[in-house]
N, C-alpha and C positions, 0 to 999 in steps of 0.2 A: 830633761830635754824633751821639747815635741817633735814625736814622730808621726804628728798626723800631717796627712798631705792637706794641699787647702785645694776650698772647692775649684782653681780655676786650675791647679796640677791637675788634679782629676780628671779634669775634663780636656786637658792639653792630651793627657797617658793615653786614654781614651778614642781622641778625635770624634768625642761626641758633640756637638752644641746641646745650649740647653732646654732648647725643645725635645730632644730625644731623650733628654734624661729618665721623665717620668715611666715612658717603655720601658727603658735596662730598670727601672725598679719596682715594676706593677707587678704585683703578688702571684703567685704560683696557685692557679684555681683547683691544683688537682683534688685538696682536700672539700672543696663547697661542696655543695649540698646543692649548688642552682647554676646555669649559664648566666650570664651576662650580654645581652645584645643591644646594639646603640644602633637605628636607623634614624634615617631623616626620610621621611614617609610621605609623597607629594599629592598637593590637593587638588581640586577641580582646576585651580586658578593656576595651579605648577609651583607654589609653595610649599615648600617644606616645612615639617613640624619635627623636631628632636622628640625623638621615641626609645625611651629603654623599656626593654623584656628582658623579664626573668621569670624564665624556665626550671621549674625543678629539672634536676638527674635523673633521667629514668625514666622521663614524664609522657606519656603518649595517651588520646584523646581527652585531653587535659581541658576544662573550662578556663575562659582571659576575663579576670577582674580590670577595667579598666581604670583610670583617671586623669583627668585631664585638667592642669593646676595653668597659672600662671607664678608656682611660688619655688622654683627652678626642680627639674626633675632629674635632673642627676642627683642633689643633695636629697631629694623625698628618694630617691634610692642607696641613699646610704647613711641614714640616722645614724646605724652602727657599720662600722668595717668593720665586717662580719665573715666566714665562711656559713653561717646558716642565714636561711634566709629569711626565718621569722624574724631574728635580729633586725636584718639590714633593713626591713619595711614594717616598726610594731608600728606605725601608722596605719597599717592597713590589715592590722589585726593578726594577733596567731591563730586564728582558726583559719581563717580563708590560705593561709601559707602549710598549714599542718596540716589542710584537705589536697595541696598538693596543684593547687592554682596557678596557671600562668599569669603571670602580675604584671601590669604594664603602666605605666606613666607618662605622660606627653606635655611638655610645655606648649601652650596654647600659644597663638600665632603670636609673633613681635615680641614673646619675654624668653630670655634667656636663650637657649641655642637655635628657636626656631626662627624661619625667614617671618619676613611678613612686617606691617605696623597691629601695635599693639591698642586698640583700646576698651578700656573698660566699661565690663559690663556690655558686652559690645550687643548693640539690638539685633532684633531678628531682620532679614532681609526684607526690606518694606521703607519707607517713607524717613525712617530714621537711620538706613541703613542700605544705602544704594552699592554695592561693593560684589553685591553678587554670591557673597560667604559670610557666615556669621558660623556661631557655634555650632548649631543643627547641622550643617552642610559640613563641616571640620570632625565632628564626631561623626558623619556617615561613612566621608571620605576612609578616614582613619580604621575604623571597624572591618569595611569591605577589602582595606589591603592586609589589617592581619589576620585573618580567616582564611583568605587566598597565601598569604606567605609566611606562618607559623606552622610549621609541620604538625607538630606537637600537637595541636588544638582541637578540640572536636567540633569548631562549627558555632561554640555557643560563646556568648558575651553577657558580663554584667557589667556597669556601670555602678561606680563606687565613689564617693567623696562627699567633705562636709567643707560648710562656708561658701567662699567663693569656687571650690570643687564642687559642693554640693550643688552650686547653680549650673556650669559647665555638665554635670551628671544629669541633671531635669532639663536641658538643652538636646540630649540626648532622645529623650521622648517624643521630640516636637514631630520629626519625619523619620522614625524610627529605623534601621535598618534591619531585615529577614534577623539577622545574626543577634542580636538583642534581646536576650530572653525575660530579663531583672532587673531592677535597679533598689539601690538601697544611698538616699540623700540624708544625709547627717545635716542639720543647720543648715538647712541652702538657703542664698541669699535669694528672696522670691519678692520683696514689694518695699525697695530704697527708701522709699519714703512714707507710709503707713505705717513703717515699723522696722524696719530689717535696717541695719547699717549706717543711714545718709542722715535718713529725717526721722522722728515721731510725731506724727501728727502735725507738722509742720514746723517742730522745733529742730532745728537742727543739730546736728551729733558732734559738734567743733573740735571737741579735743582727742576723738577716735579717729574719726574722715580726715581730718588734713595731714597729719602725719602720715597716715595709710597712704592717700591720693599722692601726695608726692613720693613716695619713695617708691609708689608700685609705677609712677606712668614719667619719671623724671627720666630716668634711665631704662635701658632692657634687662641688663642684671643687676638692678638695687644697688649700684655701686654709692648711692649718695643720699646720702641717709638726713630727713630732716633733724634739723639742729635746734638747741633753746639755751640761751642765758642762765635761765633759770631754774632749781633742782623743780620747786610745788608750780605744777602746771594753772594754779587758782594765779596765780600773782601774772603769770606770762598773760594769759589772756585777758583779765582784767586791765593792765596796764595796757594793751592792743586796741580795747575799746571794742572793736567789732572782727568777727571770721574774715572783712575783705580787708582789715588792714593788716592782721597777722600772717594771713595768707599774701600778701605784695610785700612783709619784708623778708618772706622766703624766695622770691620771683617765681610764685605760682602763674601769673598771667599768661604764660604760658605752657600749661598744663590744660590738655583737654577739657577731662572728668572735671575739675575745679571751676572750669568756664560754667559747665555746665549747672553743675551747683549750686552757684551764683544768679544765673538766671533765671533757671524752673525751680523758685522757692516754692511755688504751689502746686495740687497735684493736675501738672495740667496735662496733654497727651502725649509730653514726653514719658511721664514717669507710668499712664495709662498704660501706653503700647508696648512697655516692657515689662509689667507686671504678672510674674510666670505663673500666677495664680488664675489671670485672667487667660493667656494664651491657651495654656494648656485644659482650660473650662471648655474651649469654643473646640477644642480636636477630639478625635473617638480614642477610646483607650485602648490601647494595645499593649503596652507590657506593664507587668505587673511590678508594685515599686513599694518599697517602704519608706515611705515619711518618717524619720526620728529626730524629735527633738529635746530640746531642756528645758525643763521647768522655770532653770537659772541662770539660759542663757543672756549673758549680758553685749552680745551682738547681733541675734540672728532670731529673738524670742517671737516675731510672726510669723514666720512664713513657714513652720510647718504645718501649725493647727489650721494655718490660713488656705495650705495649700491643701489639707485635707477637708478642710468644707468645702471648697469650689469644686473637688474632682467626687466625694461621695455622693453626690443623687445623680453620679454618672455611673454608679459601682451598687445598684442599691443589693447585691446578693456578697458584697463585701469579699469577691475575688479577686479583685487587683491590685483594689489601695487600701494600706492599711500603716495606721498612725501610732508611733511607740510616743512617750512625753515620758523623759527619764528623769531624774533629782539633780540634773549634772548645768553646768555651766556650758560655756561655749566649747564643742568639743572634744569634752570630757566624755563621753559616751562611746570615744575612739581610745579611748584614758583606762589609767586605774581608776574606780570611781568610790571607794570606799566612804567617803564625807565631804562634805563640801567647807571652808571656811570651819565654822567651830558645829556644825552638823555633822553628826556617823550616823552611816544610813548601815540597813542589817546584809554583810556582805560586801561583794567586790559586784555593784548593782550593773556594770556597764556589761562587765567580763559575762555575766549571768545572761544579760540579753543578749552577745552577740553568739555565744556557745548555744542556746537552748531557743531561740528564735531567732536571727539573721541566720545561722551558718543552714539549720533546715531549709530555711525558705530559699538559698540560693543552691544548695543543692541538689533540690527537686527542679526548679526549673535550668539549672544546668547540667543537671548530672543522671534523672529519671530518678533521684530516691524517694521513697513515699511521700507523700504528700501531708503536710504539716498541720496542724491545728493552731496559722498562726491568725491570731484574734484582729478583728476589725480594727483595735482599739487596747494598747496596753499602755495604763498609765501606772505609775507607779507614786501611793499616797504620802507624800512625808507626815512624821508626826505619828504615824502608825507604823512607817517603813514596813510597806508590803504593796506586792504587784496585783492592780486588778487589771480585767479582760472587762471593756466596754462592747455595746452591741451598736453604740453610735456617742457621738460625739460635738455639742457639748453640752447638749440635752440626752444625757449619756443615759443609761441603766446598769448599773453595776451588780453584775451577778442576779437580779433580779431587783433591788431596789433606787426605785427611781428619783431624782433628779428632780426639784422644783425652784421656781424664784424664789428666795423670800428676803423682801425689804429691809435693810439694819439703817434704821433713822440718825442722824446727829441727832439732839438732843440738848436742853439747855443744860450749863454747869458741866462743859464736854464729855456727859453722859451719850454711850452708844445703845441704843435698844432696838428690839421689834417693833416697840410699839412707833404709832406716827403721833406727831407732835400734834398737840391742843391747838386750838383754833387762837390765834395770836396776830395784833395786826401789824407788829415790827417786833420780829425775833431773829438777833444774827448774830453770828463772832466774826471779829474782824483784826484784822492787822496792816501794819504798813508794811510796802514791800517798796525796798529801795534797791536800784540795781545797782549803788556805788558796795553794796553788800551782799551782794545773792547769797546762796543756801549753797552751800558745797555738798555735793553728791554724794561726797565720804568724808570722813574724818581724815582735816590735812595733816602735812601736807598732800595736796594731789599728785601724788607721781605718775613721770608718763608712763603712760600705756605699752611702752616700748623698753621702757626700763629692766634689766635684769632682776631686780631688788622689786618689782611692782606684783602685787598681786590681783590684778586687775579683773582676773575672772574670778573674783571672790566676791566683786563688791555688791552684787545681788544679794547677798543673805548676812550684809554687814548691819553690825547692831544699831539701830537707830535712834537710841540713846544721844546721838551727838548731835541733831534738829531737832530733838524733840522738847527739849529745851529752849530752845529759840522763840522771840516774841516775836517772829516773823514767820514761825508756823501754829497750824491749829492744830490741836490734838481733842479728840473724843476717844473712849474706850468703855467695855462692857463692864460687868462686875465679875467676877472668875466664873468661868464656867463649873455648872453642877454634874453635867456629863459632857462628853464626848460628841464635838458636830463636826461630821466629813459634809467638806464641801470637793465639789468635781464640776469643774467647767469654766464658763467665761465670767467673769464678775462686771456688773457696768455699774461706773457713777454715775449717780441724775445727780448734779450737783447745780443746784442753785445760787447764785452768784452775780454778784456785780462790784463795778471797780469806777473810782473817781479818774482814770486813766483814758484813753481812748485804744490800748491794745491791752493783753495782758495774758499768761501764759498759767495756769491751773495743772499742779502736779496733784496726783493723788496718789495713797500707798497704803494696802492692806498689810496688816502688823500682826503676828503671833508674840504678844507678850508673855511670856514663862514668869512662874511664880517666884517670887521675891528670894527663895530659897529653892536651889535644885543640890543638895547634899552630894548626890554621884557627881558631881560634877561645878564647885561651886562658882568659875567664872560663868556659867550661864545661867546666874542669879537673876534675875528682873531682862533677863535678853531679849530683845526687840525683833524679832527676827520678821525683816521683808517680804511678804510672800506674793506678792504681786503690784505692780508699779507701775503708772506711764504719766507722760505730758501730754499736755493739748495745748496748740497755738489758735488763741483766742481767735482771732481774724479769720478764722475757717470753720467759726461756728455753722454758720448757716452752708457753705459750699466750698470745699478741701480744695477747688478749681481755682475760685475767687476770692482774693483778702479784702475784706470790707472791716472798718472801722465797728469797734467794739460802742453804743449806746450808753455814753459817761453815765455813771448813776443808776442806769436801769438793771432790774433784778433779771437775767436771761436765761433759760434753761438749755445745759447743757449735756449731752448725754456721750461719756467717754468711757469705751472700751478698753479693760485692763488687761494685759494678760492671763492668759489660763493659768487655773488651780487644781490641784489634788492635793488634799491635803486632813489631818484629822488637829482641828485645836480639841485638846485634851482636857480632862480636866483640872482646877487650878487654873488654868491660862485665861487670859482675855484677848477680845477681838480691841485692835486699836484701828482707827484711821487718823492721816495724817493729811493736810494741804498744803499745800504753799504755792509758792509763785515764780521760783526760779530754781535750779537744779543744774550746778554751775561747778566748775568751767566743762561737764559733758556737753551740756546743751548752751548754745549762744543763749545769751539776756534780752529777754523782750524788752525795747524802752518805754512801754509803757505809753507811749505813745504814737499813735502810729502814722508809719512812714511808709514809703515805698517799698522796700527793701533793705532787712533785717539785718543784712551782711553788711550793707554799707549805710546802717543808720548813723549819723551825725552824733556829737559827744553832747549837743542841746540836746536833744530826745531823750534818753533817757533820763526818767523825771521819778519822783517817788509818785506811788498812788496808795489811796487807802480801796485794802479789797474787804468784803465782807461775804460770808456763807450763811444762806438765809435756814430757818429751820421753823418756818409756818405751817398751818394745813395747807395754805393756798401754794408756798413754794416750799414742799419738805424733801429737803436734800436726803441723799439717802446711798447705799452701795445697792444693789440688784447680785442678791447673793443665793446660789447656785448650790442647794444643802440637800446632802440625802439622804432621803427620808426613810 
């Protein structure tokens, strides 16, 4: 027989309703380790922002790590239902909670419990942003009441977050507040479309951005999650044809950010006037910050290095800004970091930097402890797995030895060398690139990005074995190396090129080929491993502003900026490059022919073309590779 009562006896016995429930059953704090306090914190404008603090026990002139999300801040305060409080926030590190930090969290206007409309990315007060409040203004507001009304506090404040945190964190800086001593940006999002999130280069990021964009700007708590037919994300988008029809059978057309998307394909002064790289260039530096990012990451891989060249020849005694570039993925660097995908780096690389550089450097500027020896410049080499200390960066000097160009040629018979090609007066490999077939990003299916079962922040250092095979990419590669070359910095292709098309989209991919036989280890026999990657949208050869039609036929010279390296090919290993033309279903499909506007090209446009990479003295394609010497 059941002797349980059911819930609506209970609550008859009772004479509770079921709003009061949750109180008769919220846990008994006496054992934590930390307070719990929920404010709604009002701004210049008299809206509120949902604010929880947490207080260690015992805690008095305590430094506030702050953070300020749109990715709801109740749940960023309780990863774990915990009584300790490193549990309840390893997002935010158990060191910063084991030093006994006041920890704070804020949903950012319009998401989740705070007042206000919500939108993304939202610019700074000016021309794109008449509203009188933007982030700077929300982070000052917010700083100046918990210093006046955290007992506990001593006065000082660091700013902490990565991603879309890590941008709200460098928002922080803009008009900084007395109270502001620090900051430390994990992967923040600093320039939408040169690289970070939206765009690369003017390709656009379709099968990351729309899911994101709808489900962060549809609703204020995520309650409605973008949906798909289909498991492999390659077949959803190809059978959509373009971003503006996939995007209209979600009913994105009313979604802000998505309008916006659609319209400023190019880089024009929308995406200028919010590029934090460029903002924070033009203002004097006041608080000291760490830039960290990943080698690996597959969201956010510009805008640290990006954001640390624009603010270093404001810093030239290397006391305020200083750039970590960890082995990690998007992240991961807040993570365990032990290996990436089928990579083990030497240790737990992330745990190592925030224990023996982040927790010094926020403790001296929050807490008066000595003063750190933390480096201008710490990258960490894969392939070697070991940290170095740079003196600049990406014309770096490592420990004393320095950094030069040196040219790695294609070559005929997909031979990679130094040397430069022979004087030739029609030398090229060429392929057809058909868009009813793009080049899949990873080995399918493509799963979403969103999927439980996806491994999405892996796909950076996925073996490339599965293009490299394809008659729709080119391959050249070196002979194994005899010793050991570290390369450190930025790699540029000069790639020479032309296409019977009138647009057309140019991947390139620097490749660590491992030897045929690795015995410790034998699945990463002949392993391809990605070390640096991006697209360019043809149409913005000449001006990232303006899309002008690509010169059918004509050989053009293009000069594409790849992400940063640290890295040592070893020996046995060869260097590989890789081309192609489509990079799919991440990046929408150029049609090859051009149109107005890529999101809503017509199902005629896309057309096959034949591309070909020249390898002449007159045009010798080539990587600009960054070896030290």
């Amino acid at each position: 027989m059941n002797h349980l009562k059911s819930e609506e006896e209970v609550l008859r016995a009772s004479g509770a309703s079921n709003s009061e429930i949750p109180e008769k059953f919220a846990p008994k704090t006496d054992s934590f380790d930390y307070v719990r306090r929920e404010e709604m914190i009002p701004m210049r404008d008299g809206v509120k922002l949902k604010t929880i603090i947490l207080v260690p026990k015992g805690t008095q002139d305590a430094p506030i790590v702050i953070t300020r999300t749109p990715y709801n801040a109740s749940e960023r305060t309780l990863r774990f239902n915990s009584p300790n409080l490193s549990s309840v926030v390893p997002q935010m590190n158990d060191t910063t909670s084991a030093a006994r930090y006041i920890i704070v969290y804020q949903d950012v206007r319009g998401k989740y419990g705070s007042e206000g409309d919500y939108v993304m990315n939202k610019p700074l007060e000016g021309p794109l942003n008449v509203t009188g409040t933007d982030h700077a203004t929300d982070s000052y507001d917010t700083i100046d009441w918990l210093v006046k009304n955290v007992p506990e506090s001593n006065g000082r404040v660091a700013a902490m977050g990565g991603s879309y945190e890590g941008f709200t964190t460098l928002m922080c800086t803009v008009n900084p507040h007395p109270a502001l001593k620090a900051v430390v940006a994990f992967a923040a999002m600093v320039d939408g479309w040169m690289g970070d999130d939206w765009f690369h280069k003017g390709a656009f990021r379709q099968d990351a951005s729309l899911s994101f964009t709808y489900d962060q700007e549809a609703t204020r708590k995520n309650e409605v999650k973008w949906w798909s037919g289909t498991y492999d994300t390659y077949d959803a988008f190809l059978r959509a044809g373009n971003a503006g029809t996939i995007a209209a059978s979600r009913g994105m057309e009313g979604i802000g950010f998505w309008q916006k998307l659609a319209i400023h394909t190019a880089y024009d002064s929308f995406w200028q006037q919010q590029a934090v790289d460029k903002l924070l260039a033009e203002r004097p530096l006041a608080v000291p910050m760490l830039i960290v990012g990943g080698l690996f990451d597959q969201e956010d891989i510009y805008g640290s290095p990006a954001l640390y060249k624009a603010l270093a020849p404001k810093d030239p005694d290397g006391k305020f800004v200083h750039l970590v570039l960890g082995p990690w993925s998007h992240g991961q660097g807040r993570r365990d970091a032990r290996g990436l995908g089928s990579l083990q780096f030497e240790g737990e690389t992330a745990g190592w930097f925030r224990r023996n550089v982040m927790q010094p450097f926020l403790d001296h500027y929050l807490r008066d402890a000595p003063k750190p020896e933390t480096p201008r410049v710490l990258a960490y080499e894969t392939g070697a797995n070991i940290w170095h200390r740079y003196d600049d960066w990406p014309r770096a000097c490592a420990e004393g030895y320095p950094a030069r160009s040196r040219n790695l040629y294609v070559q005929e018979e997909g031979r990679l060398g130094f040397e430069a090609p022979p004087i030739a007066e029609q030398a090229f490999d060429e392929y057809i690139s058909d868009p009813a077939k793009p080049v899949p990003y990873r080995q399918r299916p493509t799963v979403p990005t969103y999927a439980a079962e996806s491994t999405w922040g892996e796909w950076l250092v996925d073996d490339q074995r599965h293009t490299a095979s394809r008659t729709d990419v080119l391959v050249w590669s070196t002979e194994p190396l005899k010793e050991p070359m570290h390369v450190a910095g930025q790699p540029v292709a000069r790639l020479f090129a032309s296409t019977s098309g009138s647009d057309s989209d140019w991947v390139v991919k620097i490749i660590d080929v491992w030897p045929d036989e690795v015995p410790e280890n034998p699945k990463l026999g002949g392993y391809q491993l990605m070390l640096s990657a991006d697209i360019f949208r043809g149409r913005y050869r000449e001006d990232f502003a303006v899309a002008k039609p690509l010169a059918t036929g004509r050989v053009l010279d293009y000069r594409i900026p790849l992400p940063y390296v640290s890295h040592s090919f070893l020996p046995g290993h060869r260097i590989m490059v890789q081309v192609q033309s489509s990079w799919f279903p991440l990046y929408d499909r150029n049609p090859q022919t051009f149109v107005p506007n890529i999101m809503f090209a017509p199902p005629e446009s896309y057309r096959k073309a034949t591309q070909r990479v020249w390898r002449t003295a007159e045009f010798p394609t080539a990587i600009e590779f960054p070896v030290i010497t």
